[in-house]
N, C-alpha and C positions, 0 to 999 in steps of 0.2 A: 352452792355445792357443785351445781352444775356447771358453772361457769370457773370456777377452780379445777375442775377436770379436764375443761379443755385447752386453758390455758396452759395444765401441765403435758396436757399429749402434744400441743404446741410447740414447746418448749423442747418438748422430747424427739417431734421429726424434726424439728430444726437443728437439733445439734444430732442426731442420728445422720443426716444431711452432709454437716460441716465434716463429722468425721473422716466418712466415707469419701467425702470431696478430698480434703484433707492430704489424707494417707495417698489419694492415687495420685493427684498430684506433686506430692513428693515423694513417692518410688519414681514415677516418672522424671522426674529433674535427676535423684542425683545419679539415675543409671546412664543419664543423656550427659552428664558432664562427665561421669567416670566412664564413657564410652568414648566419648571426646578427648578426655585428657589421655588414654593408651592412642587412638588414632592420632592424635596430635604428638604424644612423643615419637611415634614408629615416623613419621612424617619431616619431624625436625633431624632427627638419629638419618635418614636417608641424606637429609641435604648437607645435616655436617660432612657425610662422606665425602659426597662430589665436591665440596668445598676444599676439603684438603686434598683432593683427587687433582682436582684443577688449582692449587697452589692461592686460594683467593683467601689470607689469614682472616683477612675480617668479617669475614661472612665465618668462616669455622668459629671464630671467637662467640661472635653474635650467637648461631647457634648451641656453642658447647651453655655458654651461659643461660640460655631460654631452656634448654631441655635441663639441667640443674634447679632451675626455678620451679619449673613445671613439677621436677619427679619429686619435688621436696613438700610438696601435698599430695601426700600418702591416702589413698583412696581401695586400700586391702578389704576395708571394712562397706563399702560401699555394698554388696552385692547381700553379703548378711542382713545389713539396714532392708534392703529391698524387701527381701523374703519377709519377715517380719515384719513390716507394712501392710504386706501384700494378704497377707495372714487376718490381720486385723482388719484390712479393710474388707476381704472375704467374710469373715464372720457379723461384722456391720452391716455388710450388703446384702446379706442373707435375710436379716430382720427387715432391711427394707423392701427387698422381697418382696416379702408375706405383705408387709401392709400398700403394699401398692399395686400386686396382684401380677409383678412381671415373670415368676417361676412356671419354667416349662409343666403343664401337669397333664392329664387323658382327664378328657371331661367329657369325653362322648356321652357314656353313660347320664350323667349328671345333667349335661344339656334337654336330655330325651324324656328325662322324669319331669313333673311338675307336682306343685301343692306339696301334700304332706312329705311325703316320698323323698325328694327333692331337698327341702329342709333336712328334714332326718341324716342324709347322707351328708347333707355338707356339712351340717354343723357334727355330726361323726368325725370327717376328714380334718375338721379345724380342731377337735379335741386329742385326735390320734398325734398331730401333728406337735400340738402342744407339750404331750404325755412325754413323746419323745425328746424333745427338746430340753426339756426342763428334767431329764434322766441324763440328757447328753451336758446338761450343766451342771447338777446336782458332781456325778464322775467327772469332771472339767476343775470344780473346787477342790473335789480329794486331792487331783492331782496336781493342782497348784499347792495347795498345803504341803502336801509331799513333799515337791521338788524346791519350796521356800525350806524346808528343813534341811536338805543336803546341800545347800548354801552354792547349788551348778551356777556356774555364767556360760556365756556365749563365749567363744574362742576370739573371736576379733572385737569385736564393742565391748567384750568382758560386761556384760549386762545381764543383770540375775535373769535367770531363765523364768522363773517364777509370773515375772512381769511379760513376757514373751507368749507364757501360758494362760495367761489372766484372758487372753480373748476368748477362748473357750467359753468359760464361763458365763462373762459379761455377755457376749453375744449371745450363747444359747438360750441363755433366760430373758435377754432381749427377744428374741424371736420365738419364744416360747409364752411372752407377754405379747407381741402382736398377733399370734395365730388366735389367742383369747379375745382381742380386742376386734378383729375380724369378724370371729364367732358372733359377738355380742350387738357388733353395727347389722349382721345378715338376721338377728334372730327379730333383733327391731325397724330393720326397713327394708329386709329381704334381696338389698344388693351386696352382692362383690367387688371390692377392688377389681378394676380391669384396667389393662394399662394396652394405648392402643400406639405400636410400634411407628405410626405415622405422623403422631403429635409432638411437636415440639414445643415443651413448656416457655411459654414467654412470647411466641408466634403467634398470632390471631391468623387461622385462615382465613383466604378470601374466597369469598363467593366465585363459583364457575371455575375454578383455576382448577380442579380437576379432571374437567374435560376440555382443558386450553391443550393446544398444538402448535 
């Protein structure tokens, strides 16, 4: 049984992972080509000028034909795409978060206490956190249900809003599932995720290189 749990929370940062990679990686690409393709027609549209400015037909030809080709991949809907990426990957990110321990929080207090004390309040902060979430997901569902009943799309993707609204949901109960599972690893071996801004996964430090010059 136990080994079927960890294979599914496995399974679960792993594609938690993929998602989040996922998504930011492709807001990033097509805002970079549809950043690209207006600087690159304002760029060809200049040099047709000077071409017919300076009477050189084949170079105006060349370009009237490149800036027709270019502007005939229509990229209106690029920046929509984004947001709604950007969205999803936000609400993904959020549950990774929690289970990797990189959210800004005041842990003064928390630091200062020990033993029972200590306990008591984190696993408070992991259940307050939870309560929330999974309220913020529970209202996430209504109002995907909702808005699948009024049958809304997006104006340029024309893509049902409903699915747009779906991260809400998924996510909150995602990370309304990891502040639980946090809870449950600190109640049994008394650590937290901590995520230490210096490490880069896949990097072995070397010995001494921190006080190299």
């Amino acid at each position: 049984m136990e080994e079927q749990r960890n294979k599914f929370l496995r399974i679960l940062d792993r594609l938690e992972e993929i998602i989040v990679s996922v998504l930011l990686a492709g807001a990033t690409l097509v805002i970079f080509v549809a950043v690209t393709q207006r600087y690159g027609l304002s760029g060809i549209a200049s040099v047709y000028r000077w071409s017919r400015a300076e009477d050189i037909p084949w170079l105006t030809e060349a370009t009237r034909s490149l800036f027709f080709a270019i502007a005939y991949v229509r990229m209106t809907w690029a920046q929509e795409l984004c947001i709604f990426m950007i969205v999803w990957m936000a609400k993904f990110g959020a549950a990774y978060g929690v289970r990797t321990g990189i959210h800004v929080g005041v842990d003064i207090l928390v630091n200062r206490l020990v033993g029972t004390p200590r306990r008591v309040l984190v696993i408070a902060g992991m259940f307050a956190g939870a309560f929330f979430t999974a309220i913020a997901g529970a209202l996430g569902a209504h109002l995907v249900w909702h808005i699948a009943g009024t049958g809304q799309i997006s104006p340029d993707l024309e893509m049902p809003m409903w699915i747009v609204y779906l991260a809400l949901p998924l996510g909150s109960f995602l990370m309304c599932f990891r502040f639980l599972e946090v809870a449950w690893q600190f109640w049994r071996t008394g650590e937290l995720p901590h995520h230490d801004p210096g490490q880069v996964d896949g990097v072995e430090p070397v010995a001494g290189a921190g006080g190299a010059r």
